[in-house]
N, C-alpha and C positions, 0 to 999 in steps of 0.2 A: 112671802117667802118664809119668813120665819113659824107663821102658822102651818106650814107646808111640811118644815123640819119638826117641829111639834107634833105633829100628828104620826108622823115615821116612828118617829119616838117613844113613842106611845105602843104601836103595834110589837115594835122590835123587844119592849118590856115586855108585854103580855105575851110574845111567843116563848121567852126567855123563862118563865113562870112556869110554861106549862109542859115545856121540856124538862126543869128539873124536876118536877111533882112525875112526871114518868117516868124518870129516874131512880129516884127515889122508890120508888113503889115498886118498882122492877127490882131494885135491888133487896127489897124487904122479903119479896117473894121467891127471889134467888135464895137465899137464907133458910127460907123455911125449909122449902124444899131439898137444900142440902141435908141440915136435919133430918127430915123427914126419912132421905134416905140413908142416913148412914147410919138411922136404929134398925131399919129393915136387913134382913141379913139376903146374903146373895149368894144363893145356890150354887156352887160350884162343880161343875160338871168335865169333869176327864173327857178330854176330847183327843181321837187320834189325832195326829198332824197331818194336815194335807200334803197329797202325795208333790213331791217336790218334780219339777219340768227335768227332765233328761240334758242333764249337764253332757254338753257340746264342749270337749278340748281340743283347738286345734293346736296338734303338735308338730311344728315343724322339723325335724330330722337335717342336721348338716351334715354330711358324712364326707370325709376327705378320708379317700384309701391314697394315701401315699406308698406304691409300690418299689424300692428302688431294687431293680435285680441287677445286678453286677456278676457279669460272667465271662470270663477268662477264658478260652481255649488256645493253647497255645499247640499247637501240633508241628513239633519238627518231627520230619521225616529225611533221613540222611543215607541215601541210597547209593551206593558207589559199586555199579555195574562193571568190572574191567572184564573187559571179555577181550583173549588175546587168539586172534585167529593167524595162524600160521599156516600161510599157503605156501606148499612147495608149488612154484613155478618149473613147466616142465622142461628137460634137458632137452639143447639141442640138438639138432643129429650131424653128425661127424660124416660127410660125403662118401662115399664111397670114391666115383670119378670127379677130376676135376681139370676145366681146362683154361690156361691164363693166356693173355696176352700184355705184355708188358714194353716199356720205352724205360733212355733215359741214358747217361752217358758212362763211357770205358775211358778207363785211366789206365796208361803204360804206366811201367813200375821200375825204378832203377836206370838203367843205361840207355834203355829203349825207350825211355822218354826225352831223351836226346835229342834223335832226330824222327820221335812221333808224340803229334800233340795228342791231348786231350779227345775222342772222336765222339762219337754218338752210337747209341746201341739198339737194335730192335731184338724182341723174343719173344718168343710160345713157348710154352710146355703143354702135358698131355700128361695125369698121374693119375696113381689106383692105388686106394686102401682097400685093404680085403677087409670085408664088414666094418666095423667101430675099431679096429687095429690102429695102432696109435703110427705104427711104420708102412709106409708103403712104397710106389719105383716111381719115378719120373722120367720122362725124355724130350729135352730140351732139344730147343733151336734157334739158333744166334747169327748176328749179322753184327759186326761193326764196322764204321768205317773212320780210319786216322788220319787227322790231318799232317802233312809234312812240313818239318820245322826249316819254315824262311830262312833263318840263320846257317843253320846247316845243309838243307837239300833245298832252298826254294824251287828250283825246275823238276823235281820231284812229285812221280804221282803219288797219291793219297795210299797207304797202306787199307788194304780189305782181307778179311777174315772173316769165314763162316766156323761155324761149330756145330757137331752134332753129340750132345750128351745126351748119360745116362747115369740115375743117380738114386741113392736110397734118401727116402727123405723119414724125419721123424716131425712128429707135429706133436705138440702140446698146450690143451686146449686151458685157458686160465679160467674162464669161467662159463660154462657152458648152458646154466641158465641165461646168459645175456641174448638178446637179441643179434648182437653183434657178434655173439661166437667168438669173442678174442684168441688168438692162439699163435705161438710161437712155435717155429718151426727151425730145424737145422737141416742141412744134405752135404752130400760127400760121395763123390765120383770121379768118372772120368768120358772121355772122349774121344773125337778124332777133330782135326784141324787142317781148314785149307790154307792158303794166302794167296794176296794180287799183290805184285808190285810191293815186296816187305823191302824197307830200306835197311840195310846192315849197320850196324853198329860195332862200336869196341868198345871192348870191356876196360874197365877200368881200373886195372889191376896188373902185377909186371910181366905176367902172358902177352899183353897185347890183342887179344884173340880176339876174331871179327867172327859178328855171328851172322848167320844165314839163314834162308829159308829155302835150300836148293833153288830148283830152276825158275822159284816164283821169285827171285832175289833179283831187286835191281843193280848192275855192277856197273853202272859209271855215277859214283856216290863224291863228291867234293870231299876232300882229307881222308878218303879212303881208295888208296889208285889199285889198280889191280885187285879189284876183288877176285877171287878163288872160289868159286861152288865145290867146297866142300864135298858133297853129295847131292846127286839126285833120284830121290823116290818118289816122283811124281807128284812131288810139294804135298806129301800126305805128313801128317806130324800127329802127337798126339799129348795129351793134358790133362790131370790133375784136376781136380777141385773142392773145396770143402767152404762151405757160405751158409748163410742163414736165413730169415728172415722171419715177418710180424704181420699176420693177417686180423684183418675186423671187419666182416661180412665178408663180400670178395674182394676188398681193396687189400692189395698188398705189397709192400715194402721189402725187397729183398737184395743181397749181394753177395760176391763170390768171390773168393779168390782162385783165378786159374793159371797154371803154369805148364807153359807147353815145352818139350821139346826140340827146341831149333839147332840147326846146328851150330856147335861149337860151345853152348850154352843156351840154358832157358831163358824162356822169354815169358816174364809174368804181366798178367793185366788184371785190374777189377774193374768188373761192372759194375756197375750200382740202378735197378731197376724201381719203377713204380709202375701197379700195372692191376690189372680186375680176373680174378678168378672166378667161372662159371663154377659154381658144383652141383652134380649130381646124384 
């Protein structure tokens, strides 16, 4: 073993020898030769420079358009249209003819409601405005009949009384665009008068006087003995009147006061009618 490491030994010196002797020599000969060249001079020679490779920039670009447009339009527009349209609506027309039929009750007046009650009334008329003339004529026709007062004549028949007038009437129209035609109206006349069966009465005053209706007059009357007929003209009499009334379309509202001549004293009554006038 130990000849073994001897002999390595051995080798390991001799390589070690003859690596530095090349060393060595290597480096003697590096020397010279630097020497050698740095008495020789070295041409120097101006050389363009090689063309340089095409410089590649990538330039990126961030571009932020920040646009802020702020736009206002404020548009009033303030338009006030009054547009006033005035329609005349057209006038009525004011009838020429016109004919009613009307109801409704008769009231005695004073003394003669005594011994006649309250009765009931029937009527027509028949009138003519000449064209839009505000006056025109009427001719009435009337029926009432009265009842007799229990207290005073109960076995008493019912007083009846016809009429035939005639009369000027005025009409005046309130508003003639209405549909309704509103219009008030007055008249004022007179007439003739019959009677059935009138019960007499007295007056109530220091005469005493008993009034009649000649031969139409009932004379066996309780608290009145011996009636006296007066006169007889064939119970024909005659009467006064002046009344009014209020029409709206053809419904009309009217009354009268009439006052007849009976004997001894008149004898006043009012109707009071509601009733429909046709016009023409």
């Amino acid at each position: 073993m130990k000849t073994r490491n001897s002999a390595l030994f051995a080798l390991g010196l001799a390589a070690a020898l003859t690596l530095g002797g090349a060393l060595t020599a290597s480096a003697q000969d590096t020397t010279g030769t630097r020497r050698a060249r740095s008495q020789r001079r070295i041409p120097v020679r101006k050389e363009q420079p090689a063309p340089q490779p095409a410089r590649v920039d990538t330039v990126t670009i961030t571009r932020t358009d920040t646009v802020v447009r702020t736009r206002t339009d404020t548009v009033t527009v303030t338009r006030v249209d009054t547009v006033t349209r005035i329609e005349e609506l057209p006038l009525q027309r004011l009838p020429g003819w016109q004919f009613g039929l009307a109801t409704g009750m008769d009231i005695p007046t004073k003394e003669w409601l005594n011994v006649a009650s309250i009765g009931w009334t029937a009527h027509a008329h028949l009138g003519w405005f000449p064209g839009a003339s505000p006056v025109g004529i009427r001719v009435d026709g009337d029926y009432s009949g009265f009842g007799s007062r229990e207290l005073d004549c109960p076995n008493c028949s019912s007083t009846k009384l016809w009429q035939l007038s005639g009369a000027l009437e005025w009409r005046i129209p309130l508003d003639r665009k209405s549909k309704v035609n509103p219009q008030i109206y007055f008249l004022g006349g007179g007439g003739f008068d019959w009677f059935s069966d009138f019960i007499p009465y007295r007056k109530q005053d220091n005469s005493g006087t008993i009034v009649t209706a000649g031969s139409k007059t009932v004379t066996a009357v309780p608290g009145i003995p011996a009636v006296v007929v007066a006169s007889d003209a064939g119970g024909t009499f005659y009467h006064w009147s002046l009344g009014g009334g209020v029409q709206l379309g053809g419904f009309f509202v009217e009354s009268q006061y009439k006052s007849i001549n009976t004997d001894g004293a008149s004898s006043a009554h009012v109707p009071v009618l509601v009733g429909w006038n046709w016009n023409f």
